[in-house]
C-alpha positions in Angstrom: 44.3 20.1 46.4 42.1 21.9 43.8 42.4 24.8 41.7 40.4 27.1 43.6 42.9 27.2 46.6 46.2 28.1 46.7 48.1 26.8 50.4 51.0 28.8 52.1 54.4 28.5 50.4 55.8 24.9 50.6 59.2 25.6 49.5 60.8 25.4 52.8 59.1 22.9 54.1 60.2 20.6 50.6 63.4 21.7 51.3 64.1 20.5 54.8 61.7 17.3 54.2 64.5 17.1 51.4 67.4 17.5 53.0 66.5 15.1 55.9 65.2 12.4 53.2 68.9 12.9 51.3 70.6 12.5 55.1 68.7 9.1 55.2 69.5 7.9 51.9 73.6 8.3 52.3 73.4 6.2 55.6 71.2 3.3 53.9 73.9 0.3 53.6 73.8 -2.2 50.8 72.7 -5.0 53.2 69.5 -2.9 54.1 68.2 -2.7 50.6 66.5 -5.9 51.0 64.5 -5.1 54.0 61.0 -4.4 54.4 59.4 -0.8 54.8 55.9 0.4 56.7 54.8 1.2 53.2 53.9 -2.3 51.7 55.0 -1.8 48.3 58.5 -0.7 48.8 61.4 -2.6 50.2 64.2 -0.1 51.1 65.8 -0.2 47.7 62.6 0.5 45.4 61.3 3.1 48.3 64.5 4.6 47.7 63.9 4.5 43.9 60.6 5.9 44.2 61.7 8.9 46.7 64.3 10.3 43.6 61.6 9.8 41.0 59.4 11.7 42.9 61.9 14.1 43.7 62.7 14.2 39.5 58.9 15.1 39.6 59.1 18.1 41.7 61.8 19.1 39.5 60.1 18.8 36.2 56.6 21.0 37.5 58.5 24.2 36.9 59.0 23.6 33.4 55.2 22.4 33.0 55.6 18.5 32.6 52.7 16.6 32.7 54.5 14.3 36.0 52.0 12.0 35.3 54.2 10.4 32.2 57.3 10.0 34.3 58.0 7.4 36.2 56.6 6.2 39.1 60.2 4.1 40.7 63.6 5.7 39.4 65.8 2.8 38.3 68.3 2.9 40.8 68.7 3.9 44.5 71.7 6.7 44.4 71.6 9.6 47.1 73.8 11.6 45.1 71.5 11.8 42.4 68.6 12.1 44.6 70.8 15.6 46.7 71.5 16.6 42.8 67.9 16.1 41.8 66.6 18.3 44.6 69.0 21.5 44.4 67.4 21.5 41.0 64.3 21.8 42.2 64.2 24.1 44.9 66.5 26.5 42.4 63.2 26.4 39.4 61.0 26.6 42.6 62.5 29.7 44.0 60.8 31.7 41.2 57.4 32.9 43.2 55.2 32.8 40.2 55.8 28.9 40.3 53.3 28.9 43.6 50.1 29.8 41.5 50.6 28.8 38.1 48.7 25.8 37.0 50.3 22.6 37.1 49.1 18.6 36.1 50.3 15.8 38.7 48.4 12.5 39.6 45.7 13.9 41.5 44.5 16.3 39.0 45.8 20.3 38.2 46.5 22.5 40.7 48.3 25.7 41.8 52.3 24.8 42.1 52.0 25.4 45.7 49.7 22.4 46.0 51.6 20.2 44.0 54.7 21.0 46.1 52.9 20.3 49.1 51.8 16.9 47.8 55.6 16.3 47.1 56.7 17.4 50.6 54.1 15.1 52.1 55.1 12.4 50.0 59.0 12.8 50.9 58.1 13.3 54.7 55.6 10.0 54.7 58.0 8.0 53.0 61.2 9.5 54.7 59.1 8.1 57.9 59.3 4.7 56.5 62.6 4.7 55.1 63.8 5.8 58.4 62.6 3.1 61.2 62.9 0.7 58.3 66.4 1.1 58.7 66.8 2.0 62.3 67.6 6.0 61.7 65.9 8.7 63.8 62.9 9.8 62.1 61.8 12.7 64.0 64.3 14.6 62.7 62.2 17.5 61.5 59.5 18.0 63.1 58.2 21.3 62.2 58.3 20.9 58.9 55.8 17.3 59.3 54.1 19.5 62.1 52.9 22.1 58.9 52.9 19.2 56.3 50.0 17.7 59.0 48.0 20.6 58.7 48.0 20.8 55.3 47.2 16.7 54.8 44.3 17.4 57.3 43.1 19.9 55.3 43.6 18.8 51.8 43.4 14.6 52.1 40.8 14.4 54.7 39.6 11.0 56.7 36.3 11.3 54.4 38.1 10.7 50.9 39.8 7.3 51.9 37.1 4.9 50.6 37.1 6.4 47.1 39.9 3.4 45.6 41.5 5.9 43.4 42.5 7.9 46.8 46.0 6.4 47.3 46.3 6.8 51.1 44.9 4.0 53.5 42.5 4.5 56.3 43.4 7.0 59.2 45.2 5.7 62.0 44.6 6.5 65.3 48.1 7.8 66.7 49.8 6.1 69.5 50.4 8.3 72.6 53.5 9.7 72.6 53.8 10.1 68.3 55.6 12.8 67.4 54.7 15.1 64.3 56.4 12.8 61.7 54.8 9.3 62.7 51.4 11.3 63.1 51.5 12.9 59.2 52.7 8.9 58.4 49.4 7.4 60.6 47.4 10.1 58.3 48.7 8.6 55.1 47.2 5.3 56.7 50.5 3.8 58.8 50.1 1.2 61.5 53.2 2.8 62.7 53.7 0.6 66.2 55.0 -2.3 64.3 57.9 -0.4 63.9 58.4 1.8 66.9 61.5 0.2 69.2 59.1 -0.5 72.7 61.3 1.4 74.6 60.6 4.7 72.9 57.0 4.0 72.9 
């Protein structure tokens, strides 16, 4: 997301991408943590590690941190801390002049409102794989990946994938019958029917 363009408000969008990623964490059990996830680099315990640093990312923007010297995978999976982490946030988001001021993350500087959006993708994606990795429903908000979509289309389009510092795979073609969720994860390059139960396919 450049400079130039400042997308709609992401705040409640984070926020309910959020709350259902912080609903999935507290019903992970121990002997999950071991088990593989649709994104490749994560087993459920460091994709739960990674979904509370990226959520201590969101939180630090406000104040101005350059993210990109934080780390990538928290040390610990801990859905309290991860709940804590986020009411942070959304309270240093709420001030309006967060949305344009420029901020540095990963993929370059952008308004706030761009940044969040990258975050809200990032916890809807990954709240995608951390539910059906763990057999928890992971449609659960669909308007929110329904407007996350649009923005990813918009923002991370097909075209970019080749480039090897773009870190989303190749487009998948959704599966009929994908609901908003597993289509926003297909966009971020998920072979998603690997790990859709055949009977809800």
């Amino acid at each position: 997301m450049n400079a130039q363009t400042t997308p709609p408000d992401p705040r409640p969008v984070f926020a309910a991408a959020t709350t259902w990623v912080t609903e999935l964490l507290s019903a992970v059990t121990a002997d999950q943590f071991a088990a593989p996830t649709p994104c490749d680099d994560f087993d459920v315990r460091t994709l739960g590690a990674h979904l509370l640093a990226t959520a201590q990312r969101a939180a630090a923007l406000p104040a101005g941190v350059d993210v990109r010297s934080m780390p990538f995978i928290a040390d610990r999976f801990d859905a309290q801390e991860y709940a804590a982490v986020v009411a942070r946030a959304l309270e240093l988001w709420s001030d309006d002049a967060t949305l344009t001021a420029p901020v540095q993350v990963p993929w370059g500087e952008v308004p706030g409102a761009g940044a969040l959006w990258g975050y809200a993708n990032e916890s809807l994606v990954h709240g995608w794989d951390l539910a059906v990795a763990t057999g928890q429903p992971s449609e659960a908000v669909p308007k929110a990946a329904a407007a996350t979509l649009a923005i990813a289309r918009q923002f991370i389009p097909a075209e970019i994938r080749e480039d090897p510092n773009v870190p989303f795979g190749v487009v998948v073609e959704p599966r009929a019958g994908a609901g908003p969720t597993e289509t926003l994860a297909n966009w971020s390059g998920r072979r998603s029917a690997a790990w859709i139960p055949a009977a809800t396919r």
